[in-house]
N, C-alpha and C positions, 0 to 999 in steps of 0.2 A: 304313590304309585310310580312306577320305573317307566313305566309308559307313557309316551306323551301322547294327546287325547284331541282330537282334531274338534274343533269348535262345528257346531249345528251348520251354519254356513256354507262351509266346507265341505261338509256331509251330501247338503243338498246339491251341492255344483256338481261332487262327485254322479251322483245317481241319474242327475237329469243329462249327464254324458249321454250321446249319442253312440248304442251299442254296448254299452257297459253292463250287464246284465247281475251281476254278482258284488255284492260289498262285503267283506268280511271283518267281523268287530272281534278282536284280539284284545283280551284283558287278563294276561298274563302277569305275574311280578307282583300278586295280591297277597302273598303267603302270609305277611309280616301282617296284614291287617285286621283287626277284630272282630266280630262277626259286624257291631254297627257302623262300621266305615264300611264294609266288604258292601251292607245293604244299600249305601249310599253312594257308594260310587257304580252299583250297579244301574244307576237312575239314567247310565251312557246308551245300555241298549234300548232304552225305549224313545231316546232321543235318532237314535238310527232306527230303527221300526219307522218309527213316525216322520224321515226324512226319505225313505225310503219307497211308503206309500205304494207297496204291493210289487210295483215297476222290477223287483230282485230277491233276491232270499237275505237273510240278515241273523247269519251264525253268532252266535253267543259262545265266547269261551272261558273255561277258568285257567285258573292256578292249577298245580300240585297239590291241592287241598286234600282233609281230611272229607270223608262218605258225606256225613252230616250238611259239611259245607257246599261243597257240590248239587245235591239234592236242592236243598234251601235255594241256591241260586239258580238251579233248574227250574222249579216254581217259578221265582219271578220273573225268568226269562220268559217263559212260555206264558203267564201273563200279558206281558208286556208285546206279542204278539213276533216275538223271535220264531224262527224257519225251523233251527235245528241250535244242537249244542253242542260244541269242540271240547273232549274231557282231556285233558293233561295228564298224562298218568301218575299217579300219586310219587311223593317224594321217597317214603321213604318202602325200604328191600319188604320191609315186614308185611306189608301190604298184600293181600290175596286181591290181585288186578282183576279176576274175573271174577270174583262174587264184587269185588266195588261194583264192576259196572253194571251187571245184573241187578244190585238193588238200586242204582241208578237211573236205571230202563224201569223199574216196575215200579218208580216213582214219580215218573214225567211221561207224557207223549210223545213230545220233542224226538224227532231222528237224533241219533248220534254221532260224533264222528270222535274216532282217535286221534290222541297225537301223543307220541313217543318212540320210545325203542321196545321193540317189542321183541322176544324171540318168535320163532316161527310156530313153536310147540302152544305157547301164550296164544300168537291172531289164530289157529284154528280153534280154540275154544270161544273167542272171542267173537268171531263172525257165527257162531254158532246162536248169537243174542238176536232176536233180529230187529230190534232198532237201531242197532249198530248198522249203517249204513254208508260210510266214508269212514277216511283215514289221511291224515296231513303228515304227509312224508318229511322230517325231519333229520335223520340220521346221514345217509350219503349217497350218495350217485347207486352203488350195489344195492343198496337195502330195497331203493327203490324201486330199480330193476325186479329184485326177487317178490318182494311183495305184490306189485303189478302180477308179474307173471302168476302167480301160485291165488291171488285172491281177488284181482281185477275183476273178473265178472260177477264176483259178489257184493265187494263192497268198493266206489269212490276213491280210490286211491290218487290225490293230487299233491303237487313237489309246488317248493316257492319260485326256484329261478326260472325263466325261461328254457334255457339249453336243459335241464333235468327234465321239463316237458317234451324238447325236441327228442332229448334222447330219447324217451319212456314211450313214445309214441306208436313205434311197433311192437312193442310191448303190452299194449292196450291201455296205457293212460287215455282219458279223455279231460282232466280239467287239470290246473294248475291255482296257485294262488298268484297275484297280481301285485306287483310292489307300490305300480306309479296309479292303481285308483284314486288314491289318499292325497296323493301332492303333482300328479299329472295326468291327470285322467285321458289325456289327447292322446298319449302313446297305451293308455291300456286299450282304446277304440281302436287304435290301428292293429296293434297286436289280433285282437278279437277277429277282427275283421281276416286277417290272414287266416285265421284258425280257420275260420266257415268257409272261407274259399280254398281249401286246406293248399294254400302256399307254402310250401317249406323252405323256398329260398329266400322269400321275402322273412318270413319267420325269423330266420339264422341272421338274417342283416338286423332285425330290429334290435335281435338278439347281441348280437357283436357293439351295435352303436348306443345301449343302453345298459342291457345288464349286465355283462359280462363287467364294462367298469364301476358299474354302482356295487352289485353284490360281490364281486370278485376284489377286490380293491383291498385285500389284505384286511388285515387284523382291524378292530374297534369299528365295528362294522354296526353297533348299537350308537354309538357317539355319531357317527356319520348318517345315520335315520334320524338322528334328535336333531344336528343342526338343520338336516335338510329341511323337515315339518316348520322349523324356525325362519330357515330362510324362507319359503313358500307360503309364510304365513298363515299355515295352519294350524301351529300348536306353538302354546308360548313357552319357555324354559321350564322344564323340569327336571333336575336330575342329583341324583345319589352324588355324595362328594366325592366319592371316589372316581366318578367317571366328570368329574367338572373340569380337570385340567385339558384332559384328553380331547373335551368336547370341543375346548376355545381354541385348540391345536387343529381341531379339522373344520370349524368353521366357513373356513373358504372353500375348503376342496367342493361343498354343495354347489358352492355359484358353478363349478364347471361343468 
């Protein structure tokens, strides 16, 4: 897996955060695996379930996978007592994206959420599903803008960095994803905390003195999430060779 994978531990420190209300479990990077590794390393969401202990909701996501695989791993996820499930949109063009996720939906109970590039003409058929209930803004600063705008009051629409939440905000974004649950939970509580007292200047400051240089930080921005988990002691070395030189070259930049 391309993911590095935070130990139980870790998991639990995360959750029992004061005000932290959301963990999201990202298992992306599975494409390469066969379906009995895919079932085995799916043995992480129930490990989060079970650290979890009601206190949050606990998304389950795939790969790019083929219908089949997907499905299979929705089963288990919803087994294992997952919230909801983050679907990847498929890899490859040939793919009819709105009959996958429809038989995806009439294959689990699980809410669903997207994540991809979608055209516009695509998310109105899309939200037309109605377990389709969120959406993980991935594409850019615009996309996220219009999509809020145009399907905000239907489905969840949340961005990863902070400032793409500040901005989306009069737009009607209401959640974001969280970088520092996983390896700081102290600054995801304060963050939170500004949200419900809706400070926005404080916001923009936590903003400026955290993500703007973690996520902003130029290029190799996967290398720089693997040392960090490493320095922080949350996940031990994992990585593709090709990202191995790259990783020992940013090593330090996590201490700052």
């Amino acid at each position: 897996m391309g993911l590095a994978i935070p130990e139980t531990s870790s998991v639990e420190q995360t959750v029992h955060t004061e005000n932290l209300v959301r963990l999201e479990l990202l298992m992306n990077k599975l494409s390469q695996l066969n379906r009995r590794r895919l079932l085995k390393a799916a043995g992480m969401p129930r490990e989060v379930v079970d650290a979890v202990a009601g206190k949050g909701i606990t998304i389950a996501a795939t790969g790019a996978w083929w219908t089949g695989r997907v499905i299979d791993f929705a089963r288990y996820a919803e087994s294992v007592g997952a919230s909801a499930l983050q679907v990847l949109s498929p890899a490859s063009d040939e793919v009819d994206v709105v009959k996958q996720y429809q038989d995806i939906a009439r294959q689990t109970r699980l809410p669903l959420a997207l994540q991809g590039n979608y055209s516009i003409k695509i998310l109105k058929q899309l939200v037309t599903v109605d377990s389709i209930v969120a959406m993980k803004e991935d594409v850019d600063l615009d996309y996220l803008i219009d999509t809020v705008a145009r399907f905000g009051k239907r489905i969840n629409c949340f961005a990863g960095p902070y400032d793409w939440f500040l901005v989306g905000q009069p737009y009607g974004i209401k959640s974001y994803f969280d970088t520092y649950s996983v390896f700081a939970p102290e600054i995801s509580a304060q963050f939170r905390k500004t949200v419900q007292a809706k400070d926005y200047a404080l916001q923009q400051e936590i903003n400026l003195k955290y993500d703007r240089a973690f996520i902003a930080g130029g290029e190799g921005f996967q290398s720089r999430w693997h040392a960090t988990l490493e320095y922080f002691g949350v996940a031990g070395r994992y990585l593709r060779q090709r990202r191995h030189e790259d990783f020992i070259s940013r090593a330090d930049t996590s201490r700052q």
